[in-house]
N, CA and C atoms of all chains as a GROMACS GRO file, in nm:
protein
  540
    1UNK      N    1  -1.266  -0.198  -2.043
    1UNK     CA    2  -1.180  -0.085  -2.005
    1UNK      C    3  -1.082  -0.132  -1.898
    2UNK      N    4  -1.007  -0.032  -1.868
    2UNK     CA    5  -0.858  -0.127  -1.762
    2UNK      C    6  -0.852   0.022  -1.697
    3UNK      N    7  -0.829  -0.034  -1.538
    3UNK     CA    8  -0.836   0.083  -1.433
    3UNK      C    9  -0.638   0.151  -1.472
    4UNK      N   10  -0.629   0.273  -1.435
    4UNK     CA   11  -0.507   0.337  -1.451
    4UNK      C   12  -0.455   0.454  -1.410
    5UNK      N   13  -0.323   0.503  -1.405
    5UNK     CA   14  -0.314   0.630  -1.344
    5UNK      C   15  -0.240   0.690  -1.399
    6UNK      N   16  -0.293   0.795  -1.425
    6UNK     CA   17  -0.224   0.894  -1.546
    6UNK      C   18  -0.083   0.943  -1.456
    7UNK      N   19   0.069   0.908  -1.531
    7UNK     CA   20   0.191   0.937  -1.467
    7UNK      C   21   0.251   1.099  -1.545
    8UNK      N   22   0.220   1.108  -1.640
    8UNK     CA   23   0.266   1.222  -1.729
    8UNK      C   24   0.186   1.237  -1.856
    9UNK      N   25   0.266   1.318  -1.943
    9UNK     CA   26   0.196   1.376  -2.058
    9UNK      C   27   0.298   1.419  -2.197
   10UNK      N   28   0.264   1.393  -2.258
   10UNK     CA   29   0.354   1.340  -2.369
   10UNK      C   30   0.339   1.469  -2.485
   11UNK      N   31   0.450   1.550  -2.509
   11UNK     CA   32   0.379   1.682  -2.595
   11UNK      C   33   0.482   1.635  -2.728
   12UNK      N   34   0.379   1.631  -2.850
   12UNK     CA   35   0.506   1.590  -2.995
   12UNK      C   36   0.441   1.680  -3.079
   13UNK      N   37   0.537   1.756  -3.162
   13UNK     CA   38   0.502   1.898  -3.215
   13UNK      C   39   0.483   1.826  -3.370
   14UNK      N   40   0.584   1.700  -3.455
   14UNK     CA   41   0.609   1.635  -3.558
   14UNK      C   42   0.493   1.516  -3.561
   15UNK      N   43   0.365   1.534  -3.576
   15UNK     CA   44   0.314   1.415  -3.544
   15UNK      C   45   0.201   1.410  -3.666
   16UNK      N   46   0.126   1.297  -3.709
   16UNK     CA   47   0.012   1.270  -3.744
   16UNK      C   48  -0.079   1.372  -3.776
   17UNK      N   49  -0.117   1.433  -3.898
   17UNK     CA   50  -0.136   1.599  -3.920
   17UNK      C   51  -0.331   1.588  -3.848
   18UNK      N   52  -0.367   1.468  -3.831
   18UNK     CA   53  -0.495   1.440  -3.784
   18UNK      C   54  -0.507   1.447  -3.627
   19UNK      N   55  -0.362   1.452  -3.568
   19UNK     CA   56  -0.357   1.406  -3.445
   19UNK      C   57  -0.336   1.536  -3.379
   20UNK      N   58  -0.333   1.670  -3.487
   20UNK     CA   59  -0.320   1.742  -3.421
   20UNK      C   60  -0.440   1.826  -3.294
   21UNK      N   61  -0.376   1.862  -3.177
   21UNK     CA   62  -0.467   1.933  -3.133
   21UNK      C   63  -0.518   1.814  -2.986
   22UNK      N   64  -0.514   1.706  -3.023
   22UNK     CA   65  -0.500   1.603  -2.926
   22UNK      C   66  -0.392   1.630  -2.821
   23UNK      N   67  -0.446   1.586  -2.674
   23UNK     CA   68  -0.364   1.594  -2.551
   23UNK      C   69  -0.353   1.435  -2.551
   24UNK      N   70  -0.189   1.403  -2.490
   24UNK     CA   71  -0.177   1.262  -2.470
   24UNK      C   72  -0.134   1.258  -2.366
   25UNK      N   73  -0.190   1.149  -2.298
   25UNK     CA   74  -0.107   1.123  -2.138
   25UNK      C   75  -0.069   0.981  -2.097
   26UNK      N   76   0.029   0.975  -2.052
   26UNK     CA   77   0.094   0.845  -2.029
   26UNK      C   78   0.033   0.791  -1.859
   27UNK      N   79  -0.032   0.670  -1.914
   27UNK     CA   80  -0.144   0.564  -1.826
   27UNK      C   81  -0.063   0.427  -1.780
   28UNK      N   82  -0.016   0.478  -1.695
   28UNK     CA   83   0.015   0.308  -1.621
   28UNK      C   84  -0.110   0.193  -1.552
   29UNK      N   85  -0.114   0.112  -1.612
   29UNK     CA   86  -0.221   0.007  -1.520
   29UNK      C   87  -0.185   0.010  -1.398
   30UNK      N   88  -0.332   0.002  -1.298
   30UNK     CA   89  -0.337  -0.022  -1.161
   30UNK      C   90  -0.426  -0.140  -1.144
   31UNK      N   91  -0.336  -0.238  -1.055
   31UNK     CA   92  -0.380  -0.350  -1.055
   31UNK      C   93  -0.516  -0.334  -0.890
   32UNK      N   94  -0.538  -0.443  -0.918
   32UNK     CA   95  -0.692  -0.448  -0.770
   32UNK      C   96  -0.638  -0.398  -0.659
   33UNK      N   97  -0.489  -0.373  -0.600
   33UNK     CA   98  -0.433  -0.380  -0.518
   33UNK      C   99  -0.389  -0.203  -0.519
   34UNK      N  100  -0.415  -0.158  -0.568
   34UNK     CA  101  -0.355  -0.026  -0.631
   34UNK      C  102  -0.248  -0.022  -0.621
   35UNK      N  103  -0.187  -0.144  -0.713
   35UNK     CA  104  -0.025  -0.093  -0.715
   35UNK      C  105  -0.017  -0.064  -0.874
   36UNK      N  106   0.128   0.022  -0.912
   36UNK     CA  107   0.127   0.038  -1.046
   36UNK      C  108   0.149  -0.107  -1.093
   37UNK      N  109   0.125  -0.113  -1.216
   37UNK     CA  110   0.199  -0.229  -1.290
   37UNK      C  111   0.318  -0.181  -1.373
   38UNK      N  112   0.403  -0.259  -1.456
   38UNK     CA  113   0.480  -0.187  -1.524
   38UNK      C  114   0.459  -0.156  -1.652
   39UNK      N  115   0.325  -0.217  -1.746
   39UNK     CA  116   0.287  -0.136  -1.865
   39UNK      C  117   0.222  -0.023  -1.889
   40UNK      N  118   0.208   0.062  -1.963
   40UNK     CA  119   0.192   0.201  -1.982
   40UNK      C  120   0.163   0.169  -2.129
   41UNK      N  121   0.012   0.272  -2.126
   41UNK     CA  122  -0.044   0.353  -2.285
   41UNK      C  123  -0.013   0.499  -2.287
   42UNK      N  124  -0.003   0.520  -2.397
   42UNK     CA  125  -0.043   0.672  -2.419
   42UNK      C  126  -0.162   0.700  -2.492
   43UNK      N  127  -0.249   0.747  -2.377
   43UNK     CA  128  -0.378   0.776  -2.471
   43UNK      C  129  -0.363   0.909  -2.491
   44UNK      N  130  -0.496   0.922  -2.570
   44UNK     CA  131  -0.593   1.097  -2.588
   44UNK      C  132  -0.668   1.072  -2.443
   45UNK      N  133  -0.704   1.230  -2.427
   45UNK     CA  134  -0.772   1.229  -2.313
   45UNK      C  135  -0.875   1.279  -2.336
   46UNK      N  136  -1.028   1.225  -2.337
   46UNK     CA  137  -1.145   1.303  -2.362
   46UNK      C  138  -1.196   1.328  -2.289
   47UNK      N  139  -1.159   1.330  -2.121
   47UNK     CA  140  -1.217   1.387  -2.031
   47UNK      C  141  -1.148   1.504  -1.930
   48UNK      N  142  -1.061   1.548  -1.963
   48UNK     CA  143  -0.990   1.650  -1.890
   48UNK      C  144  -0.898   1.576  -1.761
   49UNK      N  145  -0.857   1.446  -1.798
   49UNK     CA  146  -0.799   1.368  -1.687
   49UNK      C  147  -0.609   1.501  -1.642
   50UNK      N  148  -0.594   1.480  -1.519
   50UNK     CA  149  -0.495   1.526  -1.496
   50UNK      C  150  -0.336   1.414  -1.399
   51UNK      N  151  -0.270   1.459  -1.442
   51UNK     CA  152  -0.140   1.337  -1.366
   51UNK      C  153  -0.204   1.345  -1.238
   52UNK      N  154  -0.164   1.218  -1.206
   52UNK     CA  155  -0.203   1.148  -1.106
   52UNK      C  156  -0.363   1.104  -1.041
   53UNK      N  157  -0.443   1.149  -1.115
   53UNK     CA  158  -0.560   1.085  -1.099
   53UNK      C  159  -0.586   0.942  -1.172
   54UNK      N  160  -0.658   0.885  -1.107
   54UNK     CA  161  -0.703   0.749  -1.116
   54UNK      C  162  -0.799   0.745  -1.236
   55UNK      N  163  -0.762   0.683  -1.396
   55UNK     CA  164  -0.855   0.742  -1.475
   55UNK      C  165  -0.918   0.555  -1.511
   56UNK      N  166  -1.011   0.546  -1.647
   56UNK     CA  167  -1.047   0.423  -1.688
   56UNK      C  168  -1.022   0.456  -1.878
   57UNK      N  169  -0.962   0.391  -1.942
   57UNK     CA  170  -0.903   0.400  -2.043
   57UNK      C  171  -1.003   0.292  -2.130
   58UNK      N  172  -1.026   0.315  -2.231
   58UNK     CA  173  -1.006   0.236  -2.376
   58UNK      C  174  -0.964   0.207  -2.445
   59UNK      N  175  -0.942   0.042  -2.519
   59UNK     CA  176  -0.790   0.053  -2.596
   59UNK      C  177  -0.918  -0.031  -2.752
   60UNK      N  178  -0.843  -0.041  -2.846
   60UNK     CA  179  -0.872  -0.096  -2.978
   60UNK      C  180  -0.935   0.021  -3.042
   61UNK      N  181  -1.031  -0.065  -3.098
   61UNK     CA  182  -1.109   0.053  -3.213
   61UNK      C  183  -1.247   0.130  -3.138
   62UNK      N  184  -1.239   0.028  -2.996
   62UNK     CA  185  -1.372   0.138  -2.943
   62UNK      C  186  -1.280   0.323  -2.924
   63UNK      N  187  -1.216   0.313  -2.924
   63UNK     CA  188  -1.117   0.423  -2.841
   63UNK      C  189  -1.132   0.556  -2.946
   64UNK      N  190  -1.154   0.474  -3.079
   64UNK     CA  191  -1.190   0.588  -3.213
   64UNK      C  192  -1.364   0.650  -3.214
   65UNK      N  193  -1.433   0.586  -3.071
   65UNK     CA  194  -1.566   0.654  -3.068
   65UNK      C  195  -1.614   0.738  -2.985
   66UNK      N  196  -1.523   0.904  -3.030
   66UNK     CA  197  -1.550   0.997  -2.899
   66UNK      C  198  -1.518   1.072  -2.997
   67UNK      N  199  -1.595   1.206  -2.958
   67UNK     CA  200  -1.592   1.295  -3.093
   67UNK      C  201  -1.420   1.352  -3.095
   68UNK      N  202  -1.379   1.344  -3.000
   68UNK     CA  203  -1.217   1.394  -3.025
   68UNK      C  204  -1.101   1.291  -3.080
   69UNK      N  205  -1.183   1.154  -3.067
   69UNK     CA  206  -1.053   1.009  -3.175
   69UNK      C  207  -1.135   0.979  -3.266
   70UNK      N  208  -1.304   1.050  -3.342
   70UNK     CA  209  -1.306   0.999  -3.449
   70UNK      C  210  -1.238   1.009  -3.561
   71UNK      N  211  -1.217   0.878  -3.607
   71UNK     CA  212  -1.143   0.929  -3.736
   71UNK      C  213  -0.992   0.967  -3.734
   72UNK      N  214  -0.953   0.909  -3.631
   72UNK     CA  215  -0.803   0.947  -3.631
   72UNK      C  216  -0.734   0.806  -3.585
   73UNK      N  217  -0.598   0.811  -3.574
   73UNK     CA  218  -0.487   0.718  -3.571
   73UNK      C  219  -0.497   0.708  -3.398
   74UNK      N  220  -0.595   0.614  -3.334
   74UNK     CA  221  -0.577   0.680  -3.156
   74UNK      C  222  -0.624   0.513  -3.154
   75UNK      N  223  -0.590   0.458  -3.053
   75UNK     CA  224  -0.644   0.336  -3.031
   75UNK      C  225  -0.632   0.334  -2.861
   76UNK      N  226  -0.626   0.441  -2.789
   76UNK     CA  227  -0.621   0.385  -2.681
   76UNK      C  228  -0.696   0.521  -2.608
   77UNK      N  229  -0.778   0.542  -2.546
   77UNK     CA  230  -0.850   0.722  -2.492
   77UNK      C  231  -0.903   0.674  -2.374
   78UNK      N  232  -0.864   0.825  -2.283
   78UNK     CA  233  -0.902   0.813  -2.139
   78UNK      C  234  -1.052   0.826  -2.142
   79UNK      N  235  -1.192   0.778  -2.047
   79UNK     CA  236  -1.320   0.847  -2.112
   79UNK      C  237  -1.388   0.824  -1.963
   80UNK      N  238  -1.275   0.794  -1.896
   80UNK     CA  239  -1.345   0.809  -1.710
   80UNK      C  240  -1.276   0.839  -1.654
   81UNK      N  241  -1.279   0.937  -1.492
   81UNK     CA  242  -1.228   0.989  -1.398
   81UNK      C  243  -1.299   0.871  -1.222
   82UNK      N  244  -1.190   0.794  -1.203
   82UNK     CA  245  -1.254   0.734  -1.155
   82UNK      C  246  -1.294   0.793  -0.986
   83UNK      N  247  -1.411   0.817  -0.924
   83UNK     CA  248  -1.453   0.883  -0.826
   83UNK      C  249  -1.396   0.762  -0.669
   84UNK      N  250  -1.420   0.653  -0.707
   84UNK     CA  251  -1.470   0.543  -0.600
   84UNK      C  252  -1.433   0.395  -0.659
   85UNK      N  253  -1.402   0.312  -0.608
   85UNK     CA  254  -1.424   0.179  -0.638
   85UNK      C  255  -1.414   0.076  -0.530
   86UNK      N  256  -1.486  -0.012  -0.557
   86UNK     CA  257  -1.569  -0.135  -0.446
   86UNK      C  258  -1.544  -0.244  -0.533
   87UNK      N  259  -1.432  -0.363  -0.390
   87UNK     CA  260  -1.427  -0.458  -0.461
   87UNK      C  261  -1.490  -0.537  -0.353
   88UNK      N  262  -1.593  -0.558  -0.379
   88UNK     CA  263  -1.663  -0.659  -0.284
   88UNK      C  264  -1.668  -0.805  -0.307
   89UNK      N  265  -1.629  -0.846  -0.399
   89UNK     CA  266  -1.601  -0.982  -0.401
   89UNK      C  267  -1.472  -1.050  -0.424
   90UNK      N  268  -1.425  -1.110  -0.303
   90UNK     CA  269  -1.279  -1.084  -0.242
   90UNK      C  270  -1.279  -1.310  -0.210
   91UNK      N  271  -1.134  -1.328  -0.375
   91UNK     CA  272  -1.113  -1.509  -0.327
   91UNK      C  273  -1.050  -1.502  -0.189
   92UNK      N  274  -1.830  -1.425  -2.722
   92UNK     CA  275  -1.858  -1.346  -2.570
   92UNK      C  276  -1.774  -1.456  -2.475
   93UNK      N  277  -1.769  -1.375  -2.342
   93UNK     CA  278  -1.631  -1.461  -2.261
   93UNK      C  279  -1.722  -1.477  -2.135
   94UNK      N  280  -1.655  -1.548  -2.083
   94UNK     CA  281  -1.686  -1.584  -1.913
   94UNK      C  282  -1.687  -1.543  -1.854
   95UNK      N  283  -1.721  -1.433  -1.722
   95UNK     CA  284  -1.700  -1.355  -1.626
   95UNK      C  285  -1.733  -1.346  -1.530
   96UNK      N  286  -1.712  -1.317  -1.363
   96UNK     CA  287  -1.762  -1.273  -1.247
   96UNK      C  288  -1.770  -1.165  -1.249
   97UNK      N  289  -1.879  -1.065  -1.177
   97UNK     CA  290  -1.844  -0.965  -1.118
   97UNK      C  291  -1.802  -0.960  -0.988
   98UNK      N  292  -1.670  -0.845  -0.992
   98UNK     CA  293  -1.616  -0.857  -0.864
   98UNK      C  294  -1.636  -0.740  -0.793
   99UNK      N  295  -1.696  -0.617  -0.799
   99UNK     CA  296  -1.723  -0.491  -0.779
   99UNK      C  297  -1.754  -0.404  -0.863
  100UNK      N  298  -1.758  -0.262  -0.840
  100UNK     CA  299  -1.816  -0.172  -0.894
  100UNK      C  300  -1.684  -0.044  -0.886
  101UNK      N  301  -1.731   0.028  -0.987
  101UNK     CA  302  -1.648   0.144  -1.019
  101UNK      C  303  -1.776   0.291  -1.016
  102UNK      N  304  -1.730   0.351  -0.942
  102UNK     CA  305  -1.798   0.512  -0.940
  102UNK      C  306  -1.751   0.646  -1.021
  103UNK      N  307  -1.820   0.701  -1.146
  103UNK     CA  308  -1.684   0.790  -1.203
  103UNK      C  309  -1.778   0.857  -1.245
  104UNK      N  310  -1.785   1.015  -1.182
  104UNK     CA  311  -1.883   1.133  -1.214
  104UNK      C  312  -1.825   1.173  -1.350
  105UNK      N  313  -1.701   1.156  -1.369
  105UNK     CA  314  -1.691   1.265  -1.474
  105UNK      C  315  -1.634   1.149  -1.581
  106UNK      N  316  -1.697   1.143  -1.691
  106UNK     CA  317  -1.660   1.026  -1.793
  106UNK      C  318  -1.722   1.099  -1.926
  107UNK      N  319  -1.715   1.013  -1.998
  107UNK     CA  320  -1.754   1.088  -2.139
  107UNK      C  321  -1.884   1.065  -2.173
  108UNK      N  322  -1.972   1.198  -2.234
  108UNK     CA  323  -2.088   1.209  -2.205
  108UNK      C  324  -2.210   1.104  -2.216
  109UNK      N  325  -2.128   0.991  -2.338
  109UNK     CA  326  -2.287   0.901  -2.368
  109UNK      C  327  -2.248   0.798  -2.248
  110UNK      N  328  -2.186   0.794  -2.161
  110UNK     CA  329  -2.170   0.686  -2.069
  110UNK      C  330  -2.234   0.742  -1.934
  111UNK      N  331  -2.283   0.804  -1.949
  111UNK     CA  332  -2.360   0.871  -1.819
  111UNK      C  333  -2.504   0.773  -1.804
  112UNK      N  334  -2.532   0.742  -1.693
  112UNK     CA  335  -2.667   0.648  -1.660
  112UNK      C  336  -2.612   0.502  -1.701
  113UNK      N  337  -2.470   0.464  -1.702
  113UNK     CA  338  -2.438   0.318  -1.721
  113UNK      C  339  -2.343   0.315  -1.605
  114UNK      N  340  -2.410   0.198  -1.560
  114UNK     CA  341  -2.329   0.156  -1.429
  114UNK      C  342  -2.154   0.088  -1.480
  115UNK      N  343  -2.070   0.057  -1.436
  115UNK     CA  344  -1.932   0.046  -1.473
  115UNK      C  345  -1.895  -0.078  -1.336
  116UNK      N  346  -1.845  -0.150  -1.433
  116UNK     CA  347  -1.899  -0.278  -1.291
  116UNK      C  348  -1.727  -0.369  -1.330
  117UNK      N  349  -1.659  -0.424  -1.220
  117UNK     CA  350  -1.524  -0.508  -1.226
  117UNK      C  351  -1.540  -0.664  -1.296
  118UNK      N  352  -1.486  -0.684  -1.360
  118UNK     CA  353  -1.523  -0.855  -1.442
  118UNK      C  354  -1.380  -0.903  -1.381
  119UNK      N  355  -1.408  -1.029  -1.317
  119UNK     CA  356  -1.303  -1.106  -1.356
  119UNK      C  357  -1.337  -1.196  -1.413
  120UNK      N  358  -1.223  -1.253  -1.562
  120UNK     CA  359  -1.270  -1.334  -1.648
  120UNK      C  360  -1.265  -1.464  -1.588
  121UNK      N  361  -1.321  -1.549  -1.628
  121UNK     CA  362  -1.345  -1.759  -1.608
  121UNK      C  363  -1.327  -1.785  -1.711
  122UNK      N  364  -1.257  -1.921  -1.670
  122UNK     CA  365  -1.246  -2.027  -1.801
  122UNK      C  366  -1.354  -2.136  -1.773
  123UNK      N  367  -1.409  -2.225  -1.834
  123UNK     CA  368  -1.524  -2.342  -1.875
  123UNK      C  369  -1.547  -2.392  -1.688
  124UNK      N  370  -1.451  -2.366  -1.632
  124UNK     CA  371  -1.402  -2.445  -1.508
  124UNK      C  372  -1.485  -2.306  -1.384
  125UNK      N  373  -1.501  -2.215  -1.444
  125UNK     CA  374  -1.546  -2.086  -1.372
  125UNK      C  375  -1.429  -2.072  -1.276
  126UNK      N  376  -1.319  -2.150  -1.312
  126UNK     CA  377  -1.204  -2.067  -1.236
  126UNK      C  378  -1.146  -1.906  -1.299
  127UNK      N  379  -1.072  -1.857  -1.175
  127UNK     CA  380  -1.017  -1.753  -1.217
  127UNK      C  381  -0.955  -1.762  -1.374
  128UNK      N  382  -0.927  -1.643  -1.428
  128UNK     CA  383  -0.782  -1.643  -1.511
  128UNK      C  384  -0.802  -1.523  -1.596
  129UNK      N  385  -0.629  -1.446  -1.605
  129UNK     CA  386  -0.618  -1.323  -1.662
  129UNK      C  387  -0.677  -1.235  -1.556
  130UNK      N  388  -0.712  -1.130  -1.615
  130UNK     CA  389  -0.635  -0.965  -1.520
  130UNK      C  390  -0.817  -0.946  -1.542
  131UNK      N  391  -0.844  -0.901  -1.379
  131UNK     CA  392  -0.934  -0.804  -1.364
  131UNK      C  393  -0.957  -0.678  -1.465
  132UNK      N  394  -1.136  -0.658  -1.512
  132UNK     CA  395  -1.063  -0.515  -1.578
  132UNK      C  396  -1.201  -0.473  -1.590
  133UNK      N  397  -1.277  -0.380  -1.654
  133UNK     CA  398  -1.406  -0.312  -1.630
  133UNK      C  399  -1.483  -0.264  -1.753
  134UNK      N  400  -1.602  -0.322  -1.761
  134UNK     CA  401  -1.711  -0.336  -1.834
  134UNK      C  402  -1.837  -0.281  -1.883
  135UNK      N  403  -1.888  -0.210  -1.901
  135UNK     CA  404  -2.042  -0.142  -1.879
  135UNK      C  405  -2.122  -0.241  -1.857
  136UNK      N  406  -2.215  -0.228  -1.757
  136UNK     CA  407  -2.289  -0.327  -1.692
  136UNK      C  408  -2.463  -0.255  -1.803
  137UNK      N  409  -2.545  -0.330  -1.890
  137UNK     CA  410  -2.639  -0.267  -1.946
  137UNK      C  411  -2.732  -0.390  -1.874
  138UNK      N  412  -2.720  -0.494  -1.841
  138UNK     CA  413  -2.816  -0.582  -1.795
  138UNK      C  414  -2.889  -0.576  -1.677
  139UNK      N  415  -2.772  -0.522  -1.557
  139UNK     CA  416  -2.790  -0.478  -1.386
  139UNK      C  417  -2.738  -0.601  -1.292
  140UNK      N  418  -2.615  -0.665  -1.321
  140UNK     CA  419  -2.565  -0.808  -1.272
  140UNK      C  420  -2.525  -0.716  -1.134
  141UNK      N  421  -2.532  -0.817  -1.065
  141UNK     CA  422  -2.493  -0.810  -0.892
  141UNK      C  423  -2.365  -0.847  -0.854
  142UNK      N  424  -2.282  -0.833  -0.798
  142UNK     CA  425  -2.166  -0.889  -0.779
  142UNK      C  426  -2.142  -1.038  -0.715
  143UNK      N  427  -2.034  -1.078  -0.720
  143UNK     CA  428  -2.071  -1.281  -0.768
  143UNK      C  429  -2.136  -1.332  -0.827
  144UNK      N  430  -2.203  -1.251  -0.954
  144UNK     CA  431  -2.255  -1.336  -1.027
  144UNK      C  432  -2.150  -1.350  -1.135
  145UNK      N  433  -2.232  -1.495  -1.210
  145UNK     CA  434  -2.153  -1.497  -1.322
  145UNK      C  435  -2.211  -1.462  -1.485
  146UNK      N  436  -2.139  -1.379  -1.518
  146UNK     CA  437  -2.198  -1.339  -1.640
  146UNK      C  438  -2.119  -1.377  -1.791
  147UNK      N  439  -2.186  -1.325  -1.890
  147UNK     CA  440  -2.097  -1.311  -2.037
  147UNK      C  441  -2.112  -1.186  -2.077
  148UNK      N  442  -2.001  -1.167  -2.130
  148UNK     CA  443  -1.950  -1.046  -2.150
  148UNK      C  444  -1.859  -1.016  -2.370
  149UNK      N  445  -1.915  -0.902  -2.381
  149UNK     CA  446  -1.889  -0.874  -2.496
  149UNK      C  447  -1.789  -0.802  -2.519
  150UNK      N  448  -1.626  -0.774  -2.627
  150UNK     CA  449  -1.562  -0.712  -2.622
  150UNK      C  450  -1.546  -0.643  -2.762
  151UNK      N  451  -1.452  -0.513  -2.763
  151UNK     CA  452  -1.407  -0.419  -2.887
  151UNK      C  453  -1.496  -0.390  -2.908
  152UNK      N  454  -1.540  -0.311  -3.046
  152UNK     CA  455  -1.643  -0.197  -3.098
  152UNK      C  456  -1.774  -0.252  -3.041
  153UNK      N  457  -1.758  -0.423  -3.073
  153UNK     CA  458  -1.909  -0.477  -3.052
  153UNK      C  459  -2.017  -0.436  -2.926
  154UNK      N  460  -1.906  -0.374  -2.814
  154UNK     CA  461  -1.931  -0.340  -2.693
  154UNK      C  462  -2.053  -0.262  -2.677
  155UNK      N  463  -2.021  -0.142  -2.741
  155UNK     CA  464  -2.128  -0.049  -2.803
  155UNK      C  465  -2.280  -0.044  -2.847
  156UNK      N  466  -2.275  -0.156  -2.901
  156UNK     CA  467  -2.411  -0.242  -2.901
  156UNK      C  468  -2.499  -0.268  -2.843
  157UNK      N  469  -2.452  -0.311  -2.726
  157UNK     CA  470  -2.564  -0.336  -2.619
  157UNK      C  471  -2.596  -0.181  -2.508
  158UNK      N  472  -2.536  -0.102  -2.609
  158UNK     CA  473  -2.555   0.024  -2.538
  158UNK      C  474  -2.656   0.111  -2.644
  159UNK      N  475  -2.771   0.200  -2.574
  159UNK     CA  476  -2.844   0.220  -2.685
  159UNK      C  477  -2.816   0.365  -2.729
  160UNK      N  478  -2.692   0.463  -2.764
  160UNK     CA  479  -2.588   0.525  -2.793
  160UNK      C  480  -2.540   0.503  -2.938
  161UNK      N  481  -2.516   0.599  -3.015
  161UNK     CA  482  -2.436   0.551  -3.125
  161UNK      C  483  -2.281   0.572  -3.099
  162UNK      N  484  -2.247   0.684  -3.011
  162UNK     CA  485  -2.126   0.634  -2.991
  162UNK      C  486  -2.126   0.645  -2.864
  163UNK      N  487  -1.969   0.550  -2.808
  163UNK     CA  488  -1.918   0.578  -2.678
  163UNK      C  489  -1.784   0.449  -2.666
  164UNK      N  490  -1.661   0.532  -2.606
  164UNK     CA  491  -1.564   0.431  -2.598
  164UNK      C  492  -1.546   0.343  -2.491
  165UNK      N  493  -1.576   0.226  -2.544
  165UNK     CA  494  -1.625   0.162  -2.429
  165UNK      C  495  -1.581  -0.004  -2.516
  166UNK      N  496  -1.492  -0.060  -2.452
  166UNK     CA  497  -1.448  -0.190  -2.506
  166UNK      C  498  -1.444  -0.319  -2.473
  167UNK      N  499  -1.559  -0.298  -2.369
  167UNK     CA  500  -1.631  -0.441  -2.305
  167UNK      C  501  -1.784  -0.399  -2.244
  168UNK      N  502  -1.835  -0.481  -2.265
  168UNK     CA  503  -2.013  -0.479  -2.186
  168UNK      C  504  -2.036  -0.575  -2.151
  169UNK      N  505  -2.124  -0.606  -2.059
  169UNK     CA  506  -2.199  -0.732  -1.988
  169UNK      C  507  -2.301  -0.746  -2.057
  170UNK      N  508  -2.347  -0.877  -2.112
  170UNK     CA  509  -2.465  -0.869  -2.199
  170UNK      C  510  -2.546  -0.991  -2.160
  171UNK      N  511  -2.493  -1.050  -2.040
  171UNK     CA  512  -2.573  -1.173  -2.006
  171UNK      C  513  -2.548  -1.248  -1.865
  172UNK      N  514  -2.676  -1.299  -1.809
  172UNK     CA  515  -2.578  -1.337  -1.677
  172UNK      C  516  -2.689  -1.491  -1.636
  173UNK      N  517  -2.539  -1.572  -1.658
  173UNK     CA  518  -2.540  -1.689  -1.677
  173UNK      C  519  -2.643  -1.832  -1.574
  174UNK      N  520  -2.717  -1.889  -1.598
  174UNK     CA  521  -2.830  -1.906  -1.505
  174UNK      C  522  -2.755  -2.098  -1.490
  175UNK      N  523  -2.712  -2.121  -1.580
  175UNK     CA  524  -2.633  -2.247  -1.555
  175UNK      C  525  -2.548  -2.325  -1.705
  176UNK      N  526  -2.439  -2.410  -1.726
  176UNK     CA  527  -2.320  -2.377  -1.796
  176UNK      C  528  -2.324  -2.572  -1.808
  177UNK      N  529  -2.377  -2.608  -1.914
  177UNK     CA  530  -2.376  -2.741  -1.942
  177UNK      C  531  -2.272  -2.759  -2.048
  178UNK      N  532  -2.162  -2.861  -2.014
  178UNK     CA  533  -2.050  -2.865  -2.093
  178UNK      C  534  -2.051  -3.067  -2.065
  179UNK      N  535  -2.018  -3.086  -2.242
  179UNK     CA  536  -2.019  -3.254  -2.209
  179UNK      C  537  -1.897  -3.263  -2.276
  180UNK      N  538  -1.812  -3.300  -2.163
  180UNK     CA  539  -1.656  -3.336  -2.159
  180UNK      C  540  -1.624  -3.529  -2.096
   0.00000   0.00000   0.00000
């Protein structure tokens, strides 16, 4: 999974007739440093993530194993809200 | 399976339901050299590795596996932690 922060939310009315009903939100990577990076996903969100919280994303075909991307065209889903993180082992 | 340190830990109450009771732990990947290389990024820990250790690590659907869950999105796991690394070069 890759740490990230949800910047916005992406609403498409013309889409994927499977995809309907799905919320998408646009995930910039946050590097160890908490800075943004400059790539961005648009996932599904299966946990009620909101802009600007610090979420943990899935990308490939694990991303199709949550009852809201089975079976659909999704390769990338939010599935953590991140509370805390500890980087204790510091080069 | 790939090379890895752990470099910390991640805390996240609210995640998706079959990932509850799995710890969520920071990998940075190693090459043969157990040097650094490539981007920090985060794993389900199913074994209980400590941080600085060095482990192997599983990625994509296969992830899932070492989780005893039929589903959960989850696209890396820790599945081993490495006790010593004999390479004849």
């Amino acid at each position: 999974m890759v740490l990230g922060k949800v910047i916005g939310t992406v609403w498409s009315t013309r889409k994927d007739e499977k995809l309907i009903g799905s919320k998408f939100l646009i995930v910039k990577q946050l590097d160890l440093q908490n800075k943004l990076k400059e790539n961005f996903v648009v996932a599904v969100d299966s946990v009620g993530a909101g802009v600007g919280e610090v979420v943990l994303y899935a990308t490939g075909s694990s991303a199709r194993q949550t009852n809201v991307t089975k079976d659909k065209p999704v390769d990338a889903v939010i599935m953590a809200i991140v509370d805390k993180l500890d980087i204790s082992v510091k080069e | 399976m790939l090379l890895g340190k752990v470099v910390g830990t991640i805390w996240a109450t609210k995640k998706y339901l079959t990932l509850d009771s799995y710890k969520l732990q920071f990998v940075q990947p190693l090459n043969s050299k157990l040097e650094k290389t490539g981007e920090p990024f985060i794993a389900v820990d199913t074994i209980g590795a400590g941080p600085g250790e060095v482990i192997f690590y599983a990625t994509s659907s296969e992830a899932v596996l070492a989780m005893d869950v039929e589903m959960a999105p989850v696209d890396a796991s820790i599945v081993g932690i490495i006790d010593s690394i004999n390479t004849e070069n």
